[in-house]
N, C-alpha and C positions, 0 to 999 in steps of 0.2 A: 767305309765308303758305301753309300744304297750303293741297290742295283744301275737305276737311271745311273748317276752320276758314273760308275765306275765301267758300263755301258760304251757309253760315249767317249769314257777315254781309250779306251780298247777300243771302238772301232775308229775313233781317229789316228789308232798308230797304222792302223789297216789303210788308211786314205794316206797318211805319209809316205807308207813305201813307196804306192802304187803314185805318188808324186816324184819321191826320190828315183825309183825305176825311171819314168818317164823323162826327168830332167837331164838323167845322164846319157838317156836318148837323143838329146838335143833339143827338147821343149819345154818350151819359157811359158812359166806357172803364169796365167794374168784369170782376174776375176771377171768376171762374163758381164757386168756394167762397165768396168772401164774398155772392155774389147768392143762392149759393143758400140759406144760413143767415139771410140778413137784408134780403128782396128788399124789404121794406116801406119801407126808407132808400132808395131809390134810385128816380130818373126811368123813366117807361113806356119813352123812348126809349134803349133800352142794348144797350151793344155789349160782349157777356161774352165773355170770353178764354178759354185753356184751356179748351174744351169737351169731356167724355171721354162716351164710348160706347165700345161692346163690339165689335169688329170681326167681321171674318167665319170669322177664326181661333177667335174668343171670347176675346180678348183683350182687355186695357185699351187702351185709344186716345184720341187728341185732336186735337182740330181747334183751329186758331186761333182762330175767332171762332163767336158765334151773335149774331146781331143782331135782335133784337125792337125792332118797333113798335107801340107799341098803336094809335098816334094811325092806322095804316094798315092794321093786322090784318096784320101780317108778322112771318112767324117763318123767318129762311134762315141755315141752316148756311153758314160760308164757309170753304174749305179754300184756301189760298196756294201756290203751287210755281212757285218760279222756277229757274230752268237757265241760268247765264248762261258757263258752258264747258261744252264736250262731256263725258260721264259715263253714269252710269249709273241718273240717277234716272227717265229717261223711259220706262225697262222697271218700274215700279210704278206707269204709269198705269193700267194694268188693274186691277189692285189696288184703287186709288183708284175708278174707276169701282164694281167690285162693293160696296164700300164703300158708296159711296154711295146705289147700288140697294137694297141689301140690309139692310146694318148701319143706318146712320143715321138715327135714326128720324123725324128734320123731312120733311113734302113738300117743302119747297122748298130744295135743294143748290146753292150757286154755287163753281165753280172757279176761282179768279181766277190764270191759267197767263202767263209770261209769260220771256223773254228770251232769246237766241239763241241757245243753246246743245244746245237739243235737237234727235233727229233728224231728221232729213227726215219728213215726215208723223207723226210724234206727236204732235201737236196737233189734226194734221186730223183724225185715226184718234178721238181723243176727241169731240172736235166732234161725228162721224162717228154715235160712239156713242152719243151721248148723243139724235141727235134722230132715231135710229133706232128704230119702235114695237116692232121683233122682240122683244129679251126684255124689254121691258116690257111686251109684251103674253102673253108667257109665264109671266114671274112672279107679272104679276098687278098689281102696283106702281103707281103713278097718280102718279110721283115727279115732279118738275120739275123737272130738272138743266141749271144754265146755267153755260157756257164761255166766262170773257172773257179777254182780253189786260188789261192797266190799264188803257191808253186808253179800250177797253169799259166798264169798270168804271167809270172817273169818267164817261163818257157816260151810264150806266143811274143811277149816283148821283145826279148833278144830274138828270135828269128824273123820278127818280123823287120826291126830296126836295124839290125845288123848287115844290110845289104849293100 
């Protein structure tokens, strides 16, 4: 199997959990075209797929998930990137950050990062970034960007779902 190929299956088991997690939360998978054409069918608690915004190129783009709750007043973009051999997608973390700051227009952004393959401190560098006030106090921005591994992820899901 290339790398692309074998890539994308690995990081689509990484977007199944983080589907299955959410489902057994009580949120009903729907794709962000049919939600958005006919949101009145569908449970408060949903987890829409394919979410597009405008990047910072001004380009079309998409993110994996947006997951709204009403039942908790939550609206968080969720972005997946797994690495699980050595490559070259860990040089578009930065990218992915300004995205996030910048482009995406929810306050609240979660990166769900995870597998072994990226470099030495690209992760932390993120981490790093994200709970650093410099340019978001520059920008201006009042964003909430959080960086988990999976294990995080199902840790902040059950706690936060379990209420």
């Amino acid at each position: 199997m290339e790398k692309g190929s074998k890539g994308n299956k690995t990081g689509n088991v990484l977007e199944s959990t983080v589907v299955s997690v959410l489902q057994k939360h009580g949120f009903t998978v729907v794709p962000y075209k049919a939600y958005r054409y006919s949101s009145e069918e569908y449970r408060k608690e949903v987890l829409l797929t394919n979410v597009p915004y405008q990047t910072i190129y001004d380009h079309k783009g998409k993110t994996e998930f947006l997951l709204i709750s009403e039942r908790l007043g939550l609206k968080i973009r969720i972005e997946c990137k797994w690495q699980q051999s050595s490559g070259s997608v860990d040089e578009k973390l930065p990218y992915l950050y300004l995205n996030a700051l910048e482009a995406m227009p929810e306050d609240k952004i979660m990166i769900i990062i995870d597998g072994k393959g990226w470099k030495e401190g690209a992760i932390q560098w993120l981490k790093n970034a994200v709970n650093t006030k410099k340019y978001a106090d520059y920008t201006g921005t009042n964003k909430e960007i959080m960086v988990f591994t999976l294990m995080e992820f199902l840790t902040w899901a059950n706690n936060t779902f379990s209420i």
